[in-house]
C-alpha positions in Angstrom: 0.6 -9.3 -8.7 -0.5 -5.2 -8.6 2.6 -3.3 -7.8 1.8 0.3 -7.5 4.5 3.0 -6.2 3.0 5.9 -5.2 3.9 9.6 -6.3 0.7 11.5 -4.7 0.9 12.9 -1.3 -2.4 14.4 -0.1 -2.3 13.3 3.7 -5.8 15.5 4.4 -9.5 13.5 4.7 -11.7 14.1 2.3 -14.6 13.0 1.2 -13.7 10.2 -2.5 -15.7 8.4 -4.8 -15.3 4.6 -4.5 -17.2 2.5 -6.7 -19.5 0.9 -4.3 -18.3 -2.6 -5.4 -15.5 -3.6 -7.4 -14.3 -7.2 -6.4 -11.4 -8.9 -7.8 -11.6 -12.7 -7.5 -7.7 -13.0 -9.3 -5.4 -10.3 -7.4 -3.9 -12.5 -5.1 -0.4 -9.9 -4.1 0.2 -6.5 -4.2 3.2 -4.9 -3.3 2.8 -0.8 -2.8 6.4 0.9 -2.8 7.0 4.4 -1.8 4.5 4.2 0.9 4.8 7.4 3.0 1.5 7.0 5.3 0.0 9.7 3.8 -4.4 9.2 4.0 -4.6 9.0 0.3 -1.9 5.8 0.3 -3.7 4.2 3.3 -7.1 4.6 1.3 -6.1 2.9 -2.0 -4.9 0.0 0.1 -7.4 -0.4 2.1 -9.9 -0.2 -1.2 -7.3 -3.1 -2.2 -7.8 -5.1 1.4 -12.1 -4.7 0.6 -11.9 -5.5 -3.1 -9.6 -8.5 -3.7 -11.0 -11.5 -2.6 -8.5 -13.5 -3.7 -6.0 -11.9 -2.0 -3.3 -13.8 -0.2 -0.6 -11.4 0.8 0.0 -7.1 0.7 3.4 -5.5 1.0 4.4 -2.2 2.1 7.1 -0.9 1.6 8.4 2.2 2.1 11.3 2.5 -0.6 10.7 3.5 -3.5 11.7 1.1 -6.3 12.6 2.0 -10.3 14.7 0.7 -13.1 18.6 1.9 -13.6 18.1 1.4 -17.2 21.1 -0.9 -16.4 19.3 -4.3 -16.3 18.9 -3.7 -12.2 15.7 -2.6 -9.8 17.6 -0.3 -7.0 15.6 0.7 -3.9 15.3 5.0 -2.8 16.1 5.3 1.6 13.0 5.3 3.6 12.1 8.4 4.4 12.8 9.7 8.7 8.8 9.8 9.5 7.9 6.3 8.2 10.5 5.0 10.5 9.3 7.6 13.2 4.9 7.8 13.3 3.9 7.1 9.8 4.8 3.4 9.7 2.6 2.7 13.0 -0.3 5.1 11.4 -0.6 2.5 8.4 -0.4 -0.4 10.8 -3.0 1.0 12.8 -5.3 1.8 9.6 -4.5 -1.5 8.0 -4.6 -4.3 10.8 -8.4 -3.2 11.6 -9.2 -4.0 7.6 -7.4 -7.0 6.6 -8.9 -10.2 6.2 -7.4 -12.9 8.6 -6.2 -15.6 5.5 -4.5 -12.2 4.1 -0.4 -11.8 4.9 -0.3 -8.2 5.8 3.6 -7.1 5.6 4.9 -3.7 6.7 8.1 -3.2 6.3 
């Protein structure tokens, strides 16, 4: 499983370097927490959705997750937009790129 929570916010499009093929016949879940719906987020997971044959099922969540440094994972609040436009722009992005045997979960 990839789990990747995201600190960079750059919500503009521009032009990025992808390698122009980089499968992955072993990722079979990621999970991406912190998801805000900003273009660079949406990018990296649909590079994910291309890439990962394998893949079986992607998670995205908009809490941010991290380690108490009590022996617990605790969750941050969504933030106002993904509940309000954001969470329907990643839908919208996603649903035209995932693969139909791939779960796609937005939460």
């Amino acid at each position: 499983m990839l789990l990747l929570n995201n600190a960079d916010y750059i919500d503009e499009v521009r032009e990025i370097w992808w390698p122009s093929s980089c499968p992955s016949d072993y990722l079979k879940e990621v999970l991406i927490t912190g998801m805000h719906g900003y273009m660079s987020e949406i990018e990296i997971a649909v590079f994910l959705l291309n890439n990962a044959m394998a893949l079986e099922k992607i998670v995205i969540d908009p809490c941010s997750r991290y380690y108490n440094k009590c022996g617990k994972w605790e969750a941050s609040a969504a933030c106002a937009r993904w509940i309000g436009t954001r969470r329907q722009r990643v839908s919208n992005h996603l649903r035209v790129e995932v693969r139909p045997q791939v779960q796609l979960l937005i939460l």
